[in-house]
N, CA, C and O atoms as CSV, one atom per row, in Angstrom:
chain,resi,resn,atom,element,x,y,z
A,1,UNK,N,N,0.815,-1.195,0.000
A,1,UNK,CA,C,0.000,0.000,0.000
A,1,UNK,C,C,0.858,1.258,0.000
A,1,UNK,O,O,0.412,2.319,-0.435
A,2,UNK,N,N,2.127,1.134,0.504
A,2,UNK,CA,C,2.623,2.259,0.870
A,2,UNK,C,C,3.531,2.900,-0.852
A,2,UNK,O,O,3.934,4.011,-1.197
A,3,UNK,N,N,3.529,1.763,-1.420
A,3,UNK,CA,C,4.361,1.649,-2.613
A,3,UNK,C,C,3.321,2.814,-3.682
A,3,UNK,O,O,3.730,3.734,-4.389
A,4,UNK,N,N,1.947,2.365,-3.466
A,4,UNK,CA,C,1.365,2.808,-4.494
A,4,UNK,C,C,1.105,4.179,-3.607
A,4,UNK,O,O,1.620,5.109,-4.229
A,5,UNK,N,N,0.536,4.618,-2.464
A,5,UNK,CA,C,0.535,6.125,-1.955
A,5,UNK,C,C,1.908,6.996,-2.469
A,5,UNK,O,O,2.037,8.221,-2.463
A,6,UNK,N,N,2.593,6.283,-2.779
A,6,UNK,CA,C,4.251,6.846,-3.229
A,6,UNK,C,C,4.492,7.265,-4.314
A,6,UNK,O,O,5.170,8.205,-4.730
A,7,UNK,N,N,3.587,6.122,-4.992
A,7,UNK,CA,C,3.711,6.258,-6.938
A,7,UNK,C,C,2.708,7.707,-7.158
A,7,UNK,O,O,3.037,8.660,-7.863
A,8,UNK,N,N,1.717,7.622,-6.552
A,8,UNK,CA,C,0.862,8.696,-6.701
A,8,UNK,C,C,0.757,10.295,-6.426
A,8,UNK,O,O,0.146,11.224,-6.952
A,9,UNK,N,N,1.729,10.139,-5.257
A,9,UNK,CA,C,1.925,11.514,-4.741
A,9,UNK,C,C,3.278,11.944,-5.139
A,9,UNK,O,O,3.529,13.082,-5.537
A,10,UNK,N,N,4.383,10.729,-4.984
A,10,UNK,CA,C,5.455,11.337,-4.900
A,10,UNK,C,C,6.552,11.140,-6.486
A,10,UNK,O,O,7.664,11.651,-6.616
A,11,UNK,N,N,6.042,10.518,-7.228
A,11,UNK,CA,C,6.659,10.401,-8.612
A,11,UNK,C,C,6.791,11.527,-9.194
A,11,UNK,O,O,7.895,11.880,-9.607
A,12,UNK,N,N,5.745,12.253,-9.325
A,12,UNK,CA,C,5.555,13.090,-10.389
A,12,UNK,C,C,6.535,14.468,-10.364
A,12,UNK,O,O,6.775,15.108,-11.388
A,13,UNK,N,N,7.271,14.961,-8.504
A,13,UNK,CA,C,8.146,15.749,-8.183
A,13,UNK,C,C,8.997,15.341,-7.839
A,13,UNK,O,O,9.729,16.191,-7.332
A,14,UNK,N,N,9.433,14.229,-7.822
A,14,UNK,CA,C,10.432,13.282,-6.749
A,14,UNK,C,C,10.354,13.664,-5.451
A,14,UNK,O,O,11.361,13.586,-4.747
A,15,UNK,N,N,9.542,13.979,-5.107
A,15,UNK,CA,C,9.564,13.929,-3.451
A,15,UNK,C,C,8.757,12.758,-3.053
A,15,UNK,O,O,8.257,11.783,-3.614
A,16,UNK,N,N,8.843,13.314,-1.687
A,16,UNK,CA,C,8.274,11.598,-0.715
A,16,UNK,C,C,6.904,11.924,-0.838
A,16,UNK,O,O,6.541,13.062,-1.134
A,17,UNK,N,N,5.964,10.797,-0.585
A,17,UNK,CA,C,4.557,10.888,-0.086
A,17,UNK,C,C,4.004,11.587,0.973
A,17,UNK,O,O,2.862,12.031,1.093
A,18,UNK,N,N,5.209,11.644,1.933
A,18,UNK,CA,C,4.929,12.509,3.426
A,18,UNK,C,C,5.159,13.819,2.643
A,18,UNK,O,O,4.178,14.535,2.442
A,19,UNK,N,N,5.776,14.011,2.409
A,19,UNK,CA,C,6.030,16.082,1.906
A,19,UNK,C,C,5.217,16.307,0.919
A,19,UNK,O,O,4.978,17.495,0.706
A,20,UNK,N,N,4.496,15.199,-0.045
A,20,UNK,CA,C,3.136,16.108,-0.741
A,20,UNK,C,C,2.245,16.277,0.043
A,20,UNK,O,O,1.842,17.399,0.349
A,21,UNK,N,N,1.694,15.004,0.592
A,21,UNK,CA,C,0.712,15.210,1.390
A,21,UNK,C,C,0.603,15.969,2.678
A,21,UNK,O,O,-0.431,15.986,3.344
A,22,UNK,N,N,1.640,16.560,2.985
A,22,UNK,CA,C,2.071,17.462,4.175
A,22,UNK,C,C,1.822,19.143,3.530
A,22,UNK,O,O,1.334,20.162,4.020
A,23,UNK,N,N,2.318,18.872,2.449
A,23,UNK,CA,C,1.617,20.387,1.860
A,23,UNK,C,C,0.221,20.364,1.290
A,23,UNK,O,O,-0.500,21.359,1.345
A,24,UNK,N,N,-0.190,19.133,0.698
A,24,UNK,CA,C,-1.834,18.997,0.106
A,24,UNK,C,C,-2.661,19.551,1.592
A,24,UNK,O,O,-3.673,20.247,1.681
A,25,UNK,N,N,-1.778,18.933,2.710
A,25,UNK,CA,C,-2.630,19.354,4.043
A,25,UNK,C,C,-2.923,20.637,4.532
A,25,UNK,O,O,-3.883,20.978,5.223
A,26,UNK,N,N,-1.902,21.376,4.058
A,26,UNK,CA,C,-1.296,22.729,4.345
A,26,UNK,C,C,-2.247,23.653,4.194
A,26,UNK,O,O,-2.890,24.412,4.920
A,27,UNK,N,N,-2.111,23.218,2.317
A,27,UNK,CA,C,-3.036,24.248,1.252
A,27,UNK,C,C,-4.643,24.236,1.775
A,27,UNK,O,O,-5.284,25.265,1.992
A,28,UNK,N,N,-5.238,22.662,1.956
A,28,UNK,CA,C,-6.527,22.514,2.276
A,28,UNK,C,C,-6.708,22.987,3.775
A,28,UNK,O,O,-7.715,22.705,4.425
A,29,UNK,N,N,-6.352,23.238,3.942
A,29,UNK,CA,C,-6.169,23.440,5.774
A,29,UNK,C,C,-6.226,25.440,5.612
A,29,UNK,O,O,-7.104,26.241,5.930
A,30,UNK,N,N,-5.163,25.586,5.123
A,30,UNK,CA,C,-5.422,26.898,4.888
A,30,UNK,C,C,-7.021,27.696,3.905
A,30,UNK,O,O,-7.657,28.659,4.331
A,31,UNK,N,N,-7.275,27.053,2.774
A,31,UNK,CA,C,-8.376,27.506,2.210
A,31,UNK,C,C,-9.442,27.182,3.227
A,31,UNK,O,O,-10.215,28.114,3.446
A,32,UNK,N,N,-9.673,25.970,3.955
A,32,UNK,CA,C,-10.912,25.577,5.169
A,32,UNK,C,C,-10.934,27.232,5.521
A,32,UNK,O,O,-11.697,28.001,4.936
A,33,UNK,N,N,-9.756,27.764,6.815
A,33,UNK,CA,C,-9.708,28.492,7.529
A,33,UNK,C,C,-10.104,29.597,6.657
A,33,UNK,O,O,-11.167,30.086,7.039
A,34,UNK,N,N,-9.707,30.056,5.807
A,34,UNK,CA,C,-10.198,31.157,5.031
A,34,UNK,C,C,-11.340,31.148,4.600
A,34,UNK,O,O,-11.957,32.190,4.381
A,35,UNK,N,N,-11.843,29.923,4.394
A,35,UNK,CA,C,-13.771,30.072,4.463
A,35,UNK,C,C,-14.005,30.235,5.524
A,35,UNK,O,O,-14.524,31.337,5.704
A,36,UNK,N,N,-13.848,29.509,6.621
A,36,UNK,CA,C,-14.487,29.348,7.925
A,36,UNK,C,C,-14.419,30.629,8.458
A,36,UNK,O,O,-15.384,30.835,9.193
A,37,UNK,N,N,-13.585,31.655,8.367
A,37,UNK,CA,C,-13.322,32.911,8.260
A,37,UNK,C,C,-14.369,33.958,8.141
A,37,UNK,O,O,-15.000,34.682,8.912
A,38,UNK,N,N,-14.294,33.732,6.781
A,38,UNK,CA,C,-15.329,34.204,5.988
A,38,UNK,C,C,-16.595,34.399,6.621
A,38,UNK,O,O,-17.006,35.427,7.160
A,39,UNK,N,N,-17.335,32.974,6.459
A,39,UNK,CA,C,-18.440,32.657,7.412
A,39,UNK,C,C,-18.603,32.831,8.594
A,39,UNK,O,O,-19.812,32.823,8.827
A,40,UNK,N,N,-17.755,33.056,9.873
A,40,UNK,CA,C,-17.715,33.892,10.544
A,40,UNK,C,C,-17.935,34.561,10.902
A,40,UNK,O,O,-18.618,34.656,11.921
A,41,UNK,N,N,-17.266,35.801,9.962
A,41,UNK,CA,C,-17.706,37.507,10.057
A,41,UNK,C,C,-19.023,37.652,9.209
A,41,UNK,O,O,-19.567,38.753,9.291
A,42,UNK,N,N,-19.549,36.819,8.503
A,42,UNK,CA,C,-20.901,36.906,8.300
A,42,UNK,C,C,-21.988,36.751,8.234
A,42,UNK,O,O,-22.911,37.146,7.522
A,43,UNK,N,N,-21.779,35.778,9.492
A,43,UNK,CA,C,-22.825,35.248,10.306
A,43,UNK,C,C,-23.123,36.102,11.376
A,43,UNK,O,O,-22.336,36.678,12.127
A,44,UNK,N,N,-24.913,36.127,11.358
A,44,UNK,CA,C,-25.317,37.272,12.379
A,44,UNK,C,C,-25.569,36.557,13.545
A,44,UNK,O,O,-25.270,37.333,14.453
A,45,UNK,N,N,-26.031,35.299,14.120
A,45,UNK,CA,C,-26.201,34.680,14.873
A,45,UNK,C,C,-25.079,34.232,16.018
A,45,UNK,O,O,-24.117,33.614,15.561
A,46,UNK,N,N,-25.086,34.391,16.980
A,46,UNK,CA,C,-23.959,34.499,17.888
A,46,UNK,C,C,-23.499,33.178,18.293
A,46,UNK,O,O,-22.331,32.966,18.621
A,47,UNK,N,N,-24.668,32.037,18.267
A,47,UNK,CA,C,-24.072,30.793,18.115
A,47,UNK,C,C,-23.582,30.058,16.815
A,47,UNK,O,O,-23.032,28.958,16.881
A,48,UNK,N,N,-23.815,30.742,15.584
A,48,UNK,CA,C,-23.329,30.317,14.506
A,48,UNK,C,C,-21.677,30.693,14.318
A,48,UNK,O,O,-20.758,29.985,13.907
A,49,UNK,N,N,-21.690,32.293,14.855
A,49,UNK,CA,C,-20.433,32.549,14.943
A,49,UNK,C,C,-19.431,31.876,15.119
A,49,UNK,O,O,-18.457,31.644,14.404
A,50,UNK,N,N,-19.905,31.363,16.788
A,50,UNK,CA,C,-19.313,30.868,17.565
A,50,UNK,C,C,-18.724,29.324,17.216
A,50,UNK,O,O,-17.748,28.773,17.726
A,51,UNK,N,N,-19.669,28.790,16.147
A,51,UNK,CA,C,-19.223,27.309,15.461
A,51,UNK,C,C,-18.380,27.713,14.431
A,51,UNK,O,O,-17.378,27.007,14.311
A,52,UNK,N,N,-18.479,28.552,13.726
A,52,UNK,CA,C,-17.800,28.574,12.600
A,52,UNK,C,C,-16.662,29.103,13.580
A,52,UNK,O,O,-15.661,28.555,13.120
A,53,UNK,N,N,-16.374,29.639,14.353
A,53,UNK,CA,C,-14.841,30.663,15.107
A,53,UNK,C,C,-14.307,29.072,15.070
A,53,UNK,O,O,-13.296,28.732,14.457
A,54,UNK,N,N,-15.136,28.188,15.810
A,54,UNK,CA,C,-14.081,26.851,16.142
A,54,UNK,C,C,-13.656,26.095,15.463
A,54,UNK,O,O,-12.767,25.312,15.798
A,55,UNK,N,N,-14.474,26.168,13.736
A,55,UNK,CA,C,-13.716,25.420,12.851
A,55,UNK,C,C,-12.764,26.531,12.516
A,55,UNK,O,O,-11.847,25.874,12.024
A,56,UNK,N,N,-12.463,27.516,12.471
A,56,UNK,CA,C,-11.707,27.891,12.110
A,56,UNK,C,C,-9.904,28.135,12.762
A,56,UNK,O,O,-8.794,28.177,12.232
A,57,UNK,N,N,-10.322,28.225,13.863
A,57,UNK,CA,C,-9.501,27.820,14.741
A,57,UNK,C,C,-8.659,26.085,14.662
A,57,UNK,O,O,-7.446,25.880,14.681
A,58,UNK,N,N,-9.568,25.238,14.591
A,58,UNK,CA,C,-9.182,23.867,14.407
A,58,UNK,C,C,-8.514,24.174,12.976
A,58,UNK,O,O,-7.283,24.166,13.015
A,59,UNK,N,N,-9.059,24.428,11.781
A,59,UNK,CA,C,-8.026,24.388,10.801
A,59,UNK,C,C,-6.786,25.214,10.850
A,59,UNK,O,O,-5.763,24.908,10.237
A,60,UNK,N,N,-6.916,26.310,11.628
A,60,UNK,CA,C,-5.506,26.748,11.972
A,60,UNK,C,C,-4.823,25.571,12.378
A,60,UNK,O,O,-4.468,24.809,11.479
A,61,UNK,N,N,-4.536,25.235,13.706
A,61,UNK,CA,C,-4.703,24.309,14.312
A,61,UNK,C,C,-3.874,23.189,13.122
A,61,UNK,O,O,-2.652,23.106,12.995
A,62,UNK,N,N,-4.584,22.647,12.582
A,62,UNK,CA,C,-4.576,21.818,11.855
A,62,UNK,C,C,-2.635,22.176,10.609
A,62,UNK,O,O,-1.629,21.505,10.381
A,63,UNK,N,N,-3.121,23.531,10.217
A,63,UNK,CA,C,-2.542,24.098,9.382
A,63,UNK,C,C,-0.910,24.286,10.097
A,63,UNK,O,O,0.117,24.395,9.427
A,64,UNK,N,N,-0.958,24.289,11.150
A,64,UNK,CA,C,0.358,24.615,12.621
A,64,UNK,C,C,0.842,23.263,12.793
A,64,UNK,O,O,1.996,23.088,13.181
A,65,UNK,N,N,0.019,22.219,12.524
A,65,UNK,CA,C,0.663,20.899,13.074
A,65,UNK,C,C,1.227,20.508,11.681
A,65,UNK,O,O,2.291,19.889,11.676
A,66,UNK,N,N,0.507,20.864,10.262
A,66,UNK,CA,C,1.633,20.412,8.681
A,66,UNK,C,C,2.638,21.484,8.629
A,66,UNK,O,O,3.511,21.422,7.762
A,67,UNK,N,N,2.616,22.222,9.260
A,67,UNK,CA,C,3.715,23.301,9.111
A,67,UNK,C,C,4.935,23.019,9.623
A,67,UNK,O,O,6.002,23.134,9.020
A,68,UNK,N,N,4.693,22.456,11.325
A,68,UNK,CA,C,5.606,22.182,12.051
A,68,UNK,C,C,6.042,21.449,11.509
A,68,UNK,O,O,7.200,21.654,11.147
A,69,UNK,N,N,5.241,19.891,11.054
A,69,UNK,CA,C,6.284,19.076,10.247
A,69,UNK,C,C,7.032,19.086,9.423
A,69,UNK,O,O,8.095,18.482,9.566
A,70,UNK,N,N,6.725,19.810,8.215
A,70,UNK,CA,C,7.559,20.242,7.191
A,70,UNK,C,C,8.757,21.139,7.821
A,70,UNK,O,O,9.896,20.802,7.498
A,71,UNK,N,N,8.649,21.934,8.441
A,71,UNK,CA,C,9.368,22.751,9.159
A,71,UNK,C,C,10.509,21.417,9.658
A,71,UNK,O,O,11.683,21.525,9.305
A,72,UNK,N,N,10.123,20.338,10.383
A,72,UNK,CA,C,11.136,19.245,11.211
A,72,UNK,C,C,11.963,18.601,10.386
A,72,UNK,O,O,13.145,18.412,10.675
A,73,UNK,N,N,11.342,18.148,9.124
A,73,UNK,CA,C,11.543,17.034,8.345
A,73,UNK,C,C,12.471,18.389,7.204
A,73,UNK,O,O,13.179,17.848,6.354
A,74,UNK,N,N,12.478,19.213,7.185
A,74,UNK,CA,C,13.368,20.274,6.539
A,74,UNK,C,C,12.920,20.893,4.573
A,74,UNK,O,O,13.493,21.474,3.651
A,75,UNK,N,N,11.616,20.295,4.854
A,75,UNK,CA,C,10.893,20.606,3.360
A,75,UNK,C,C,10.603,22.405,3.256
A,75,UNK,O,O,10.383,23.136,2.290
A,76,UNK,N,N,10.695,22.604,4.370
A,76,UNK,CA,C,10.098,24.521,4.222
A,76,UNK,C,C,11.409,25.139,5.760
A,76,UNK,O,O,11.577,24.947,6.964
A,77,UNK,N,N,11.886,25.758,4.859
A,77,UNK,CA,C,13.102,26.556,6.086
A,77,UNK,C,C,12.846,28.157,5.699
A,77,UNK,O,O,13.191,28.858,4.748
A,78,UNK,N,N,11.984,28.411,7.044
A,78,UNK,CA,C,11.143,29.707,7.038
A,78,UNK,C,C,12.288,30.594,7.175
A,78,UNK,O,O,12.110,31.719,6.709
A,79,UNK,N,N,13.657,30.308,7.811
A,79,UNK,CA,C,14.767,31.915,7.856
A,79,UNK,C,C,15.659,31.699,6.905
A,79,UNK,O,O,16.850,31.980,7.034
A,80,UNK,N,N,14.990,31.024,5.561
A,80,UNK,CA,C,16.281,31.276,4.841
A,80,UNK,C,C,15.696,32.800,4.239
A,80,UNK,O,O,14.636,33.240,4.685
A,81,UNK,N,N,16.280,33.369,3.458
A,81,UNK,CA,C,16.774,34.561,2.839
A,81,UNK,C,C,15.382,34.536,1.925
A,81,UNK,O,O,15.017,33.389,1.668
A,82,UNK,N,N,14.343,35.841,1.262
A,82,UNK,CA,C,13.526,35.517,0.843
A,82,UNK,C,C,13.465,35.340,-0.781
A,82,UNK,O,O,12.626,34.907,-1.572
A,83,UNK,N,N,14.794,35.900,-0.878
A,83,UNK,CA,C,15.241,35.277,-2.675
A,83,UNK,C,C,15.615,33.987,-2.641
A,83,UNK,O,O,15.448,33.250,-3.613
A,84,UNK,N,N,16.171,33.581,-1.491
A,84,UNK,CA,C,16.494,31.888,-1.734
A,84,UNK,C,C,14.726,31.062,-1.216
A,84,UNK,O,O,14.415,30.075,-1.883
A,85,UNK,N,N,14.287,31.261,-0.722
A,85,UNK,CA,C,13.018,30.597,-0.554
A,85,UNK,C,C,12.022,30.775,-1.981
A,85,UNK,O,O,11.340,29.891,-2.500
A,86,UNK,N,N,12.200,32.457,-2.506
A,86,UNK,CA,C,11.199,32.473,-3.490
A,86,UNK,C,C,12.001,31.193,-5.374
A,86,UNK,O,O,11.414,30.448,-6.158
A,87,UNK,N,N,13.373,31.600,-5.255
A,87,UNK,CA,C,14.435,30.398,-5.933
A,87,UNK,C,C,13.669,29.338,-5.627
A,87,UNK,O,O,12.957,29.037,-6.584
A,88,UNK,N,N,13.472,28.425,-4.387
A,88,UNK,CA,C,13.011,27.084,-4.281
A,88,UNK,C,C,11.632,26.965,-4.525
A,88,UNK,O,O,11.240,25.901,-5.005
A,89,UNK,N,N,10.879,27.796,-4.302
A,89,UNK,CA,C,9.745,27.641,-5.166
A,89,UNK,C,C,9.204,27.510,-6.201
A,89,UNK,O,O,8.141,26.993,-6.546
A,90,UNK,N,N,10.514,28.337,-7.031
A,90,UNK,CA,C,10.343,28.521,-8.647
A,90,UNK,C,C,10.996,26.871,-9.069
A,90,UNK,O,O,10.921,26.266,-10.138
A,91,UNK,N,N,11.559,26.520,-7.923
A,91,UNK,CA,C,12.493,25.243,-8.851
A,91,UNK,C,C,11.642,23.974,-8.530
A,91,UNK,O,O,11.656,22.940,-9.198
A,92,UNK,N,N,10.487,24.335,-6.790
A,92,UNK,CA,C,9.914,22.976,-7.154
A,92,UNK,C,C,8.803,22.868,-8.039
A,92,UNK,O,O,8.277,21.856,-8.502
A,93,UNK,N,N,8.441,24.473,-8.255
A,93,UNK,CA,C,7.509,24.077,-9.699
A,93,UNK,C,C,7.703,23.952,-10.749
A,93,UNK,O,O,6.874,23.386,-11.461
A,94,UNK,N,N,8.718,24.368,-11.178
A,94,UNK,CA,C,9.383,23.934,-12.535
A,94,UNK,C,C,9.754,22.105,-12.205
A,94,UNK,O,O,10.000,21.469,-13.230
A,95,UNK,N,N,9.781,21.579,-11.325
A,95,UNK,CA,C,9.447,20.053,-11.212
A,95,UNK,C,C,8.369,19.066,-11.040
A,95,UNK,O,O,8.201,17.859,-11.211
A,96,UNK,N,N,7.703,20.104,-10.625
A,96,UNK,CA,C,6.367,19.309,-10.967
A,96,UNK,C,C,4.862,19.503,-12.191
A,96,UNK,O,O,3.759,19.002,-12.411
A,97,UNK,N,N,5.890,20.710,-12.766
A,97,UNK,CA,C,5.292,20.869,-14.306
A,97,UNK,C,C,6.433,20.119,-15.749
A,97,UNK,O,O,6.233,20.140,-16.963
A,98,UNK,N,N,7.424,19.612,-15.073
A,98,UNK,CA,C,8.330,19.134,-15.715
A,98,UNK,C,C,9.217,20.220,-17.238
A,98,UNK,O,O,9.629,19.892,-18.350
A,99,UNK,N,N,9.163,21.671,-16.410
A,99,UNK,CA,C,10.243,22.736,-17.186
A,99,UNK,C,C,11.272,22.289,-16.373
A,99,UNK,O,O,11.302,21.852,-15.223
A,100,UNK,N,N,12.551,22.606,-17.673
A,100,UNK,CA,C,13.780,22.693,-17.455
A,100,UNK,C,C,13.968,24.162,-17.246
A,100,UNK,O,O,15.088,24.612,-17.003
């Protein structure tokens, strides 16, 4: 099982299965919170608020615990320099659109 979660996530950039799916978590984790957000501040009901505040919070939450990992496992190094971080961005997408 673990062979094929590998082929699927992690072929196509050469990275591992843990570091796509650690950022697939990231991204979805972050858009949640930015709805849940949303809905939030525009909800008039004070207990609706109050549900949507906690999903939103949990996908923070959520978004802090794929961060940290990537952060451990050394896939995202938040003090490098912001031309060398915006460089590694440009280079892991030029790998997973397959430009030279």
């Amino acid at each position: 099982m673990a062979s094929i979660i590998g082929n699927l996530f992690g072929g196509a950039a050469d990275k591992s299965a843990d570091e796509t799916m650690a950022f697939n978590a990231m991204t979805a984790s972050s858009g949640a919170a930015a709805a849940y957000l949303a809905a939030t501040l525009e909800a008039t009901t004070p207990e609706v608020r109050r549900l949507f505040g906690e999903y939103t919070t949990q996908c923070v939450m959520a978004n802090e615990a794929a961060m940290a990992l990537a952060v451990k496992k050394g896939w995202v190094n938040p003090y490098d320099a912001p031309t060398k971080q915006l460089q590694t961005s440009v280079q892991q997408s030029q790998n997973v659109l397959g430009v030279q």
